[in-house]
GUKENU-884291 format. One record per residue (C-alpha): residue in one letter; x, y, z. Coordinates in steps of 0.001 Angstrom, whole numbers, padded with zeros to 6 digits, always signed. Example, Ala and Ser with C-alpha at 12.3 -4.5 7.8 and 13.67 -1.06 7.14 Angstrom:
# residues 2
a+012300-004500+007800s+013670-001060+007140
//
This chain:
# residues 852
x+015302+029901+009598x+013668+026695+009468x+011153+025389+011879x+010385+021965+012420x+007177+022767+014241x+005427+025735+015290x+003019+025725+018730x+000899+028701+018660x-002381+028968+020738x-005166+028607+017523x-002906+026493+015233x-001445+023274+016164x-001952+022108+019855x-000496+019719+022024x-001134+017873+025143x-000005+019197+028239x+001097+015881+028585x+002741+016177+025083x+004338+019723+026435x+005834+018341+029350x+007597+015529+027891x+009063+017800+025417x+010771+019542+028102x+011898+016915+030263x+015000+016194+028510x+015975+020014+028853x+014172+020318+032425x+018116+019892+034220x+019052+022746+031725x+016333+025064+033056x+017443+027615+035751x+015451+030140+037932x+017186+033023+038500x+017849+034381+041592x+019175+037358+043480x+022126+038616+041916x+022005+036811+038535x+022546+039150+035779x+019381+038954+033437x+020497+040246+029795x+017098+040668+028249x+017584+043736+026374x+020602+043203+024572x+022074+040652+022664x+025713+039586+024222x+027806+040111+020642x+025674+042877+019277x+023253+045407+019553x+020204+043723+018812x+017233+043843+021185x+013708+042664+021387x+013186+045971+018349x+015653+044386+016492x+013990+042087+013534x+014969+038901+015177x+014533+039772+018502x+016523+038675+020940x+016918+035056+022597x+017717+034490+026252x+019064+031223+027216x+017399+029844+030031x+020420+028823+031944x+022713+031417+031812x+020406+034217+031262x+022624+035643+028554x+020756+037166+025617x+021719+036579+021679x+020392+038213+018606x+019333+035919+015825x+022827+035862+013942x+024925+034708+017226x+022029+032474+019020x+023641+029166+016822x+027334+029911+018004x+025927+029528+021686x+024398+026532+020887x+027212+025113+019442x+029297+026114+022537x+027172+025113+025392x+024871+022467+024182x+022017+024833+025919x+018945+024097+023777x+016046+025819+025545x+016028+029741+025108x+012995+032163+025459x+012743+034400+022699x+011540+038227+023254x+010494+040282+020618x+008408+043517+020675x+006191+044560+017889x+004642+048230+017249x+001494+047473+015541x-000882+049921+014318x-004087+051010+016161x-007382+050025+015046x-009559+052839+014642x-012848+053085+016520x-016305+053892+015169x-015951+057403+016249x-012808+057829+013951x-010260+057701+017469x-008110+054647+018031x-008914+051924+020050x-006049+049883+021593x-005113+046460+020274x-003502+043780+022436x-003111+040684+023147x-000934+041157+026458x-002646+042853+029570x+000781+044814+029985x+004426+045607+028359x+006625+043125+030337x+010031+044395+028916x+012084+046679+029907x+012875+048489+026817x+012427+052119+025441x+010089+053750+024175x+011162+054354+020389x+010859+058202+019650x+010441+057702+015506x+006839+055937+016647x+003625+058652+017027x+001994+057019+020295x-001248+058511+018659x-001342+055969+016110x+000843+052897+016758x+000975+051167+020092x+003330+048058+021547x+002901+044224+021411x+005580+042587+023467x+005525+038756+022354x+007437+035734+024491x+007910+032541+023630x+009745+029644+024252x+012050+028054+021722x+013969+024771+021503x+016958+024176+019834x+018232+022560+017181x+015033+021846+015560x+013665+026165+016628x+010419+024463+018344x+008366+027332+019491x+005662+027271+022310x+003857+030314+023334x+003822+032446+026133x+001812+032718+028518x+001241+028526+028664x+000892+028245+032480x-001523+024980+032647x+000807+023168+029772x+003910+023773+030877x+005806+022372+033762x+005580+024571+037337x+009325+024739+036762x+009295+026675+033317x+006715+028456+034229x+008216+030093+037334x+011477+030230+035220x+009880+032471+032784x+007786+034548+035158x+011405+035106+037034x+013125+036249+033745x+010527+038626+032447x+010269+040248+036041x+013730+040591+036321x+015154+043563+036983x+018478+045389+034529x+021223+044522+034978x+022038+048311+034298x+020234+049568+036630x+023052+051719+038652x+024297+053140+035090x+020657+055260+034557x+019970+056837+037554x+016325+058068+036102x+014953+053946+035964x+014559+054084+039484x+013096+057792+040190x+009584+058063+041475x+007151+060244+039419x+006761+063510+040223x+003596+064668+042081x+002318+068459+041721x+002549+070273+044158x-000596+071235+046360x+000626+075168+045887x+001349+075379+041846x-002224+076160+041219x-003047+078970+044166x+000741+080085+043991x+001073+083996+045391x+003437+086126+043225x+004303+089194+044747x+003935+092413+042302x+007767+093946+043492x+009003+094217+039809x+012011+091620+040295x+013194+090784+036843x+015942+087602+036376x+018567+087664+033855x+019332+085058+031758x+023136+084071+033915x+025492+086083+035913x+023255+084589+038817x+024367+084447+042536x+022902+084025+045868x+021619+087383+047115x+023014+086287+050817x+026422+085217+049846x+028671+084712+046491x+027788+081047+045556x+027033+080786+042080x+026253+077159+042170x+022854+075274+043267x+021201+078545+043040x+017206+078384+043847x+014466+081000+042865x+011838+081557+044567x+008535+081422+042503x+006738+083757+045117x+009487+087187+045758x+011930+086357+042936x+014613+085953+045760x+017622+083697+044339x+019554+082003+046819x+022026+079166+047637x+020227+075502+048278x+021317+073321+051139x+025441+071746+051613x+026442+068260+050353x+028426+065456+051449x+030752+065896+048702x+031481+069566+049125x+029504+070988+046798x+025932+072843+047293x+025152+076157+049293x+024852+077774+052615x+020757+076793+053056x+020023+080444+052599x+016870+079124+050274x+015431+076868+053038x+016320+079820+055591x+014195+081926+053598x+011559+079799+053555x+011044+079620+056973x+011362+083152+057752x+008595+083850+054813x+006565+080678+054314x+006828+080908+050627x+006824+077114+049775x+007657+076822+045947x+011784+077558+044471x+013051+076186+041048x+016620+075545+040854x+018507+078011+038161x+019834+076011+035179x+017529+073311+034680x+015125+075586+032866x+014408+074600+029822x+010957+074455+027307x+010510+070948+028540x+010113+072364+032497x+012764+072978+035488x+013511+071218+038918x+010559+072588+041267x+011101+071939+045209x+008399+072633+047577x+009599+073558+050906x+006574+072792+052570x+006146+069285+051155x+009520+068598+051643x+009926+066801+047757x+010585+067604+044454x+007351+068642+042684x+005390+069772+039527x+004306+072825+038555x+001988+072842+035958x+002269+076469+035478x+005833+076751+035634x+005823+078689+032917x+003529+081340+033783x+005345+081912+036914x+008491+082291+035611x+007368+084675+033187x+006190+086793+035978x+009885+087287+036378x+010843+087963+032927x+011929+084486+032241x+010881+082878+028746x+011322+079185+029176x+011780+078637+025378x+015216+080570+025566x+016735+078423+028379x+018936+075753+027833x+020342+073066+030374x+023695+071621+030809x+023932+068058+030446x+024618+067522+034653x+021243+069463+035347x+023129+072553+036785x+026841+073718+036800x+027691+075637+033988x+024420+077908+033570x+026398+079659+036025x+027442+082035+033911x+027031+081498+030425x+027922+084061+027826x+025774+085018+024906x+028374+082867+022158x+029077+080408+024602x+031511+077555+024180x+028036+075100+024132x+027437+076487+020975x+030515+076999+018872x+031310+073434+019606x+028102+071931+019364x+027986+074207+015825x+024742+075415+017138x+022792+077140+014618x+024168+075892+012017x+022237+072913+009552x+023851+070157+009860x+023617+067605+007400x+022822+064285+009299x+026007+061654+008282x+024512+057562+007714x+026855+054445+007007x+029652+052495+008038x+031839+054304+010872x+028863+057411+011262x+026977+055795+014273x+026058+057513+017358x+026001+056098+020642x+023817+057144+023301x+024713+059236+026184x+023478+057221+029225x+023664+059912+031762x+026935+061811+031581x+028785+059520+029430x+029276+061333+026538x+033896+061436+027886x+033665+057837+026977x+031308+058229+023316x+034197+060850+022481x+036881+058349+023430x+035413+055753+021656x+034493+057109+018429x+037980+058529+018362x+039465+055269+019199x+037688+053410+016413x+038708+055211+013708x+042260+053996+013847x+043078+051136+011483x+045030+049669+013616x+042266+049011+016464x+039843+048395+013701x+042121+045648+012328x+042846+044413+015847x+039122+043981+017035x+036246+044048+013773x+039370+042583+011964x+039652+039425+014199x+035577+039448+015101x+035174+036565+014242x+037939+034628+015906x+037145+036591+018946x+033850+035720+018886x+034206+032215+018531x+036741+032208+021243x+034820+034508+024087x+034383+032852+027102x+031103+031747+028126x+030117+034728+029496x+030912+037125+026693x+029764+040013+028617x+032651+040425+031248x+035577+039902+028288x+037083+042747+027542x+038277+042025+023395x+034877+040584+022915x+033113+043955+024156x+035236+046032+022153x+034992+043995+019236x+031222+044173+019512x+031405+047995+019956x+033739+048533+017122x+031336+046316+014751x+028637+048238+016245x+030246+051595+015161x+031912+050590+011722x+028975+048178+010014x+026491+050473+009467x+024030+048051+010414x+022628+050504+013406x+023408+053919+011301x+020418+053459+008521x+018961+056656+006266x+015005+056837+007113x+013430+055532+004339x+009631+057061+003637x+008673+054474+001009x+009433+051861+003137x+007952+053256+006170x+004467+053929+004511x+004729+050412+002834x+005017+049008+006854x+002817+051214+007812x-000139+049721+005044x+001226+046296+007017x-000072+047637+010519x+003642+046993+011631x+006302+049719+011790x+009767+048611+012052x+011967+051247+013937x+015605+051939+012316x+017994+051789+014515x+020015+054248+014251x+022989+054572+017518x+023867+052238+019667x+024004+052322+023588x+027079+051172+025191x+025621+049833+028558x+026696+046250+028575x+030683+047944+027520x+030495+050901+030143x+029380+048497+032839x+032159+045637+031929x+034882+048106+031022x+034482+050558+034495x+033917+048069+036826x+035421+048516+040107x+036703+051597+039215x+035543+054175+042029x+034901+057031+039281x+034261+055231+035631x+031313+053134+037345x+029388+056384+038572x+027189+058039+036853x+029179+061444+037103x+031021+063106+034793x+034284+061922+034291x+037975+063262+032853x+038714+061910+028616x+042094+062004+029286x+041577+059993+032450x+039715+058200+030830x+041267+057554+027580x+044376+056357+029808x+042045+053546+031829x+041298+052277+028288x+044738+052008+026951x+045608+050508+030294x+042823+047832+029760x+043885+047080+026286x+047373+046489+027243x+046023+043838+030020x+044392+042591+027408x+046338+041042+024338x+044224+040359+021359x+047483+039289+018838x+050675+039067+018401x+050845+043064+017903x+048534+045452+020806x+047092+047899+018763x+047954+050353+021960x+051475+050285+020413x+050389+053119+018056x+050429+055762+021180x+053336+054753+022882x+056511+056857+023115x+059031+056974+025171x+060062+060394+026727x+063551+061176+027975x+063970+063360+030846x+067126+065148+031476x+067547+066279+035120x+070358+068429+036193x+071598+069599+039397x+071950+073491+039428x+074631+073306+041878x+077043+070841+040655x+075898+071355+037167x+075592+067610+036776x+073381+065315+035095x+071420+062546+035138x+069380+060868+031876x+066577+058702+032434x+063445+057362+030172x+059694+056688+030798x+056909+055797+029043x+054268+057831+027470x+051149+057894+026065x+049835+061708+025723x+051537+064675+025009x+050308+067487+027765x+050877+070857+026525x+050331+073983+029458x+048699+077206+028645x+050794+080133+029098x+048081+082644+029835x+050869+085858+029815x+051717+084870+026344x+047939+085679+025282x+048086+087802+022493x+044680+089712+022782x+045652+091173+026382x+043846+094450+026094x+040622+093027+024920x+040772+090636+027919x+041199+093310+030767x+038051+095408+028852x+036119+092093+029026x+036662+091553+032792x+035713+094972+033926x+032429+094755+031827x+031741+091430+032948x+032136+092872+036549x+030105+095412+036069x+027642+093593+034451x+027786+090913+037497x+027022+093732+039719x+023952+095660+037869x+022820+092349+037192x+022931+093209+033568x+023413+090697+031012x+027059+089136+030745x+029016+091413+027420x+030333+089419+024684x+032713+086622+026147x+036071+087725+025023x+038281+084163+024888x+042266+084278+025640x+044155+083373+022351x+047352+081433+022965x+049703+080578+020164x+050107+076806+019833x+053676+077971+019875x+053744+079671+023001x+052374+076598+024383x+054932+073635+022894x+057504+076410+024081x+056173+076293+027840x+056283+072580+026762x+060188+072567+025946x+061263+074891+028941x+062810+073892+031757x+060880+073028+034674x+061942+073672+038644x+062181+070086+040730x+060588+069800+043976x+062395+068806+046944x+065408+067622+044343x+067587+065893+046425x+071343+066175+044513x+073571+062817+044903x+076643+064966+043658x+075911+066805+046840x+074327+064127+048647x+071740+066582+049844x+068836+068957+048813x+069460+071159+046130x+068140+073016+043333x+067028+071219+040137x+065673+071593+036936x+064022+069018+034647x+063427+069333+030644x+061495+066500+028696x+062250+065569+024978x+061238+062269+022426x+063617+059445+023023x+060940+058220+020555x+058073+059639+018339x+054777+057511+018100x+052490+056406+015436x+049961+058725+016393x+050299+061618+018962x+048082+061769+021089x+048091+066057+022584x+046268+067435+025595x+045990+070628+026427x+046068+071450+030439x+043423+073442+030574x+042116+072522+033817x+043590+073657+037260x+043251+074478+040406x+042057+078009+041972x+043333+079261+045410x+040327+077582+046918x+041404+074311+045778x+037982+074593+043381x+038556+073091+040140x+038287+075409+037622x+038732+075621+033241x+041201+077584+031379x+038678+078917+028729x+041366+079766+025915x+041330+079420+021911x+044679+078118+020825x+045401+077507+017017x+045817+074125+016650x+047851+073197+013359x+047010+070874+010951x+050512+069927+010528x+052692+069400+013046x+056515+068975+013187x+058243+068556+016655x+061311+066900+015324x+063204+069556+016837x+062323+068035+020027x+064109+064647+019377x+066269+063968+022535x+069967+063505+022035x+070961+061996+024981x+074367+062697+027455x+076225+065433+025267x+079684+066106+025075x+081404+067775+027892x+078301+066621+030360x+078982+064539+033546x+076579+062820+034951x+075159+062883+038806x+076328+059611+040440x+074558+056681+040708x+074126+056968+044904x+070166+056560+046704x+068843+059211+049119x+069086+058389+052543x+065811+057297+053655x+064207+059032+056526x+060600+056906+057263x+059288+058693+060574x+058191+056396+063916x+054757+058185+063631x+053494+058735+060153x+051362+060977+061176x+053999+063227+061691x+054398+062947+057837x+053994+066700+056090x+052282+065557+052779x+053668+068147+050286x+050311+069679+049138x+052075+071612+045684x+052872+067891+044785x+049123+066705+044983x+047853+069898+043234x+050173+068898+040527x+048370+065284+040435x+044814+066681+041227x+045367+068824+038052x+045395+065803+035762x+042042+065067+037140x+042796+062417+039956x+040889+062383+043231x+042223+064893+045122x+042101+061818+048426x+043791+059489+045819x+046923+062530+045180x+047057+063316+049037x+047639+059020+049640x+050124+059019+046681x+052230+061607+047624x+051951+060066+051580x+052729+056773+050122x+055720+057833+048073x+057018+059744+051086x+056979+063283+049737x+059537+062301+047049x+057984+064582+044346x+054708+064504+042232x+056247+061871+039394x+056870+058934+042227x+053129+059758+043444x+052292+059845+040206x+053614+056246+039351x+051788+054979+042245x+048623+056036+041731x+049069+054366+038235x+049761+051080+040690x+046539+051647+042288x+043640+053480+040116x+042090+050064+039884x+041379+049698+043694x+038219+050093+045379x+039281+052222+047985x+041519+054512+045388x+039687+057856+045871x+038828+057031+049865x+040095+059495+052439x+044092+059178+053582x+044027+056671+056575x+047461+057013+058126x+048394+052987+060128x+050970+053055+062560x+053892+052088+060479x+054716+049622+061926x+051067+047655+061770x+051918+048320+057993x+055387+046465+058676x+054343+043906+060343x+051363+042754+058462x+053529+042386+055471x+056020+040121+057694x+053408+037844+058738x+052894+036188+055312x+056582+036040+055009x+056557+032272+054765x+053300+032419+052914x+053897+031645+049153x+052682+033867+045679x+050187+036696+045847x+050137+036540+050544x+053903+037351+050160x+053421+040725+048177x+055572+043521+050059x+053580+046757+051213x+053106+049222+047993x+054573+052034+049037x+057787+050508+049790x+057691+049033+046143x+057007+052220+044552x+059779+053947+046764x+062106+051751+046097x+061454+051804+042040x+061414+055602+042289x+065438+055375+042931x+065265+053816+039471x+065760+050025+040904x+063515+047396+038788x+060154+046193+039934x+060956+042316+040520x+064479+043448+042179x+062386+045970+044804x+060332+043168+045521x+063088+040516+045876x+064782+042411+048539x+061820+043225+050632x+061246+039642+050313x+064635+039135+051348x+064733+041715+054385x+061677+040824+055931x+060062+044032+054540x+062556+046215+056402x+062616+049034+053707x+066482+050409+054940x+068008+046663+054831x+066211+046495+051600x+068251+048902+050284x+071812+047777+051522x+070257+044308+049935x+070413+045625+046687x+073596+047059+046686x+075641+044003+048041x+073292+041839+045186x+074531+044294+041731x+073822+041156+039609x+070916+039181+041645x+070385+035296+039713x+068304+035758+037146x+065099+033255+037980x+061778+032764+036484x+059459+032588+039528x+055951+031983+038298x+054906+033032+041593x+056719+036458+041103x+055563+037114+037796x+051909+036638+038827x+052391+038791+041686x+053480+042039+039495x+050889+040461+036871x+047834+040879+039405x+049042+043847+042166x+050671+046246+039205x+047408+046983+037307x+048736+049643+035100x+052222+048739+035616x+052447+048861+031404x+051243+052683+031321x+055169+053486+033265x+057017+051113+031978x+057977+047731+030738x+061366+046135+032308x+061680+043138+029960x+064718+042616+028593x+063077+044328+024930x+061949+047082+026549x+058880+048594+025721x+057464+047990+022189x+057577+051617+019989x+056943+052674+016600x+059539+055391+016013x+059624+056865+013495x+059772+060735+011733x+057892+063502+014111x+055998+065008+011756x+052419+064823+011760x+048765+065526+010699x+045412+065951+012559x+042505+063989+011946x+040442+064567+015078x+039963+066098+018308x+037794+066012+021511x+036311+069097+023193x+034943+069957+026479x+032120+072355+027128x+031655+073393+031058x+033994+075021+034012x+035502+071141+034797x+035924+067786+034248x+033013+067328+037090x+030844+068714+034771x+029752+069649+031404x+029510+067585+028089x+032049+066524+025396x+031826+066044+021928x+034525+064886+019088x+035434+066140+015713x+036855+063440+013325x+038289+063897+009748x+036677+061275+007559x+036712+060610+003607x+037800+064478+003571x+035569+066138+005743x+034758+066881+009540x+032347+064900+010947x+030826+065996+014157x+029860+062954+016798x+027613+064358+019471x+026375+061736+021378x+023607+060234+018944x+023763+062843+016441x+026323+062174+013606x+026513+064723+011466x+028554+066401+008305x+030675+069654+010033x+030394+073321+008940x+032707+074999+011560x+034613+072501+013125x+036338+074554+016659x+039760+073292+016057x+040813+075871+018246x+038894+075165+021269x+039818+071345+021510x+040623+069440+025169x+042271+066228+022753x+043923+066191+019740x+044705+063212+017974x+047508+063338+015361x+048365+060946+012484x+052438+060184+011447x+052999+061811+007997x+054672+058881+006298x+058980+059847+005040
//
């Protein structure tokens, strides 16, 4: 890069005078930013580069976007913004002192960005340098920072503003804004009673009830009990605090957080988390060796009970060497605090030609295209994560010649090897009630919001989404009459159930759960986990059976009936997409994990499950609505609880299933279904059911009758109602337009209109456009149809995604993908080369056509 001139503080000076009028030109340009501006001064908008990266990282002083050295001229270009303040740090070598120790060596007071701490630099010998400057473009003019008594007031308080400000990540890392831990006043005199109480390693539960969750131990009697209730239904009784106060012992550490690192201390008496700087001594006075223990990602939930060969370790391929993978398409990504569902996702998702071709294909165009704020555009964020991921320019082998040669240069230059996917996770879940916590979250669910957002989202003339879609044809027939009726939706993942009774190792499990009950009771160490194994067939045979109907409601009969349902291929996609249900729902309504080894296959035909339509001799169930029945109090309203366990068990809010099936008006879990596809994008999706009078819902939507566009959309639920009788979107909403919202008249609309004019409203369009979200994940109605790639049913796998905890709440995830011959294993950051891939203990398996 040249420079025209170059400002520094011992080299070439200037005025103030000469300063100031440099800047006036730009001085309209020149922003201070205030509360709620979004400061991006850690990473560059198109790529991963940061103030570590070799060209730092330029922040334009207007829109407070941030640009790495290759993308800084295509702003320019755009915006005409010339002034930019460049960050860069440097990790410089210490100088060592007369008494051979370092001595520090800076030139800034303090580190003023907000940036990690590298973990490839030995604090011992190298420190940090943060360097600011300002820059003016087109000629790169460069003044140095700090310049208060040259510079305008204006620039000045403009840069002090942007260095101070804060992430705008912030809510995605919930450890930025903890407070350091103090130790606690009793770690040091702590009392440990001599009473020969010895913990095992899991099998844990409070000694005053059965909770095996948020389990404390106290560091004074050894007494493990339940810690205090949460707002969200999880926690304990409070026998811990009880405890306390009948004993006074102040100090408990909460049971799977151990690890060598330290625990989670609380100290009843100071009423805080604490430190214990012995925490290891006191543990061992219970028999506890703190190098053996091992912590879930969450902090707690599934240390519960954790077998000796646990399902952490044969899909992590723990102790095993694993040769770390470098290169193009063999970059990590970070996990920034349970987000390792949407790393698996991700790194699945990219190693598809077709999205490759679709987003690092058309980068550049993209790029050039983005919108001025590149950072809430959904194709330029993927294209920046998929260049990120396939380049190779943040997956680099650590080179030792080169690292002593910068080390002779008192400047070490970190690799960067992984990316972090802040700026994506923040665009890509926002205003989505679950994606945009810091919880754990479902892949499937997830995986599904993506597809969804890609679809919304055209980045060519073909959606590279069209590789998963299939359409599935469902054959419903009344057992009654004997009659049938045919009818097609769209698909995007194959679920398979788990028929436990077809397990083939039944003996071994029933040996297994009396020693593990035993063990649970002597407070023994847990016996050998014995895992279910479930033929794959078994399960695409559960798949392939027919299934009872809820509440079918017969129009042969023209009233309840009996019903069965059986699914088949009207189509077969690209790539097949398979998840296996392995999560459910106890008694209790507690989520819960089918922990089962099925044996995947590397080949798969389901040709066999091709459907063939009406057949010969059939008749089918006439074409005649059910009567609808809409209560004067909805409160009155039984909401059919087996329908919202079937929705909670594909890992929706269990508030969101209860509204759905309340919405739908009981009419079975696949209406519900649809409408919480309608609605996942709300803010109040997973809020508690509030049940309106209906008629406050009626007559809200009649008020903005004679309003025009988005004030005249009908009430949801009458929508989705209507649709479920297998009427068209635009023609629901045209005759509740018509009717005045009156849902019955609606109805008797439509059948005196069988061919309604055919008329391009604008208005219309937008309406489904903005208030059907995920309207393309059911179906398209365009006169095409819905865009497939059918084609032979045979198949191959080349990757899969598997969970490790009891639930989707909880745990970790971690994907598997076949590259240039070979299993690769992506664990968060860690890419490495696969010994023992666990095909058979996969949550999502992705499957590749076999081309005719």
């Amino acid at each position: 890069m040249q420079r025209a001139a170059l400002f520094r503080g011992g080299d070439a000076q200037m005025a103030a005078g000469d300063l100031g009028e440099l800047l006036v030109p730009y001085m309209p340009t020149i922003r201070v930013p205030k509360s709620g501006d979004r400061v991006y001064k850690t990473e560059c908008a198109f790529s991963y580069d940061s103030p570590d990266s070799e060209g730092g990282l330029y922040v334009c002083m207007n829109t407070f976007l941030g640009f790495g050295r290759e993308h800084i001229e295509r702003h320019y270009r755009k915006t005409g913004q010339c002034v930019y303040l460049h960050l860069k740090r440097h990790v410089i070598q210490k100088v060592p002192g007369a008494s051979g120790g370092a001595l520090p060596k800076r030139r800034n007071a303090k580190l003023f960005l907000d940036l990690e701490i590298s973990s490839d630099v030995n604090s011992d010998d190298f420190e940090y340098e943060d360097e600011a400057k300002l820059v003016i473009f087109p000629d790169h003019y460069e003044i140095s920072l700090p310049n208060i008594e040259e510079l305008p007031a204006l620039v000045t308080i403009a840069c002090d503003a942007l260095l101070s400000a804060k992430s705008p990540y912030r809510k995605q890392e919930p450890d930025s804004w903890e407070e350091e831990l103090q130790a606690s006043k009793h770690a040091k005199t702590l009392v440990q009673l001599d009473n020969g109480v010895r913990i095992p390693p899991s099998g844990w539960k409070c000694s005053q009830c059965d909770l095996r969750e948020n389990l404390w131990l106290n560091l004074t009697d050894g007494s493990v009990l339940c810690g205090k209730w949460f707002f969200d239904g999880s926690g304990g009784n409070g026998h811990a605090m009880e405890h306390y106060k009948e004993t006074g012992y102040p100090l408990a550490v909460k049971l799977g957080t151990i690890t060598p690192d330290g625990a989670d201390v609380y100290s009843f008496d100071e009423e805080e988390p604490v430190l214990d700087p012995h925490i290891a001594k006191h543990l061992a006075h219970f028999g506890i060796d703190m190098l053996q223990m091992q912590v879930t990602e969450n902090g707690l939930r599934d240390n519960d009970i954790k077998p000796r060969v646990s399902e952490w370790e044969v899909i992590q391929e723990a102790g095993v060497k694993l040769k770390p993978m470098y290169g193009p398409g063999y970059t990590g990504m970070k996990n920034l605090g349970n987000s390792c569902y949407l790393n698996a996702v991700m790194q699945a998702i990219f190693s598809i030609p077709e999205f490759q071709r679709a987003y690092v294909g058309n980068l550049p165009r993209i790029f050039d295209y983005s919108p001025l704020d590149p950072t809430q555009d959904f194709n330029t964020q993927m294209a920046k994560l998929g260049h990120g991921l396939l380049s190779g320019q943040y997956s680099k082998p650590p080179m030792k010649s080169e690292l002593i040669e910068q080390v002779m240069k008192e400047e070490h230059k970190p690799q960067h090897n992984g990316i972090s996917p802040r700026m994506f996770k923040a665009f890509i879940s926002k205003g989505h009630p679950e994606f945009s916590s810091n919880r754990q979250q479902d892949a499937q669910e997830f995986f599904l919001h993506l597809i969804n957002l890609v679809e919304r989202n055209p980045v060519g003339s073909e959606n590279p989404s069209d590789v998963f879609r299939f359409l599935v044809e469902e054959r419903t027939q009344c057992c009654q009459s004997r009659k049938v009726r045919y009818t097609e939706r769209v698909d995007y993942i194959m679920q398979l159930p788990v028929p436990m009774e077809a397990a083939t190792n039944k003996d071994e499990l029933i040996a297994y759960e009396l020693k593990r009950r035993e063990a649970e009771a002597a407070r023994r160490p847990l016996p050998e986990l014995v895992r279910a194994k479930i033929p794959f067939t078994a399960c695409l045979q559960a798949f392939s059976e027919p299934s009872n109907v809820e509440d079918f409601w017969s129009s042969a009969l023209q009233a309840k009936s009996a019903g069965v349902k059986t699914s088949r291929f009207a189509s077969f996609p690209e790539y097949l997409v398979v998840q296996i249900k392995k999560f459910t729902f106890g008694l209790d309504w507690i989520p819960k994990k089918l922990d089962v080894s099925i044996d995947m296959p590397d080949f798969l035909d389901i040709s066999h499950l091709r459907a063939r339509g009406l057949q010969p001799g059939e008749e089918e169930l006439p074409d005649i609505a059910p009567p609808i029945v809409i209560p004067d109090d909805p409160k009155a309203l039984d909401i059919d609880e087996s329908s919202v366990m079937q929705l909670a068990e594909m890992g929706f809010p269990l508030e969101a299933c209860r509204k759905a099936v309340y919405y739908t008006g009981n009419l079975g879990a696949e209406v519900a279904f649809n409408w919480i596809i309608a609605h996942m994008e709300e803010p109040d999706f997973a809020e508690p059911l509030v049940m309106p009078a209906f008629g406050e819902v009626a007559s809200s939507g009649a008020a903005a009758l004679g309003a025009v566009g988005l004030d005249n959309q009908p009430p949801e639920e009458m929508v989705a109602i209507i649709i479920s009788m297998g009427f068209q979107r635009n023609l629901a909403i045209q005759a509740l337009k018509a009717t005045n919202n009156n849902l019955e008249r609606a109805l008797e609309w439509i059948f005196s209109h069988p061919d309604p004019e055919e008329e391009n409203d604008p208005a219309l369009d937008t309406m489904d456009m903005e208030n059907s979200a995920n309207a393309n994940i059911l179906a398209e109605t365009g006169s095409e149809g819905p865009r497939i790639k059918d084609g032979p049913g045979r198949y191959e796998l080349f990757g899969f995604i598997s969970h490790m905890g009891t639930s989707t709440m909880s745990g970790h995830y971690v994907c598997h993908l076949r590259k240039e011959g070979r299993w690769v294993i992506y664990n968060d950051l860690r890419v490495c080369a696969s010994e023992r891939p666990p095909k058979d203990l996969g949550y999502i398996y992705f499957y590749h056509r076999i081309p005719s």
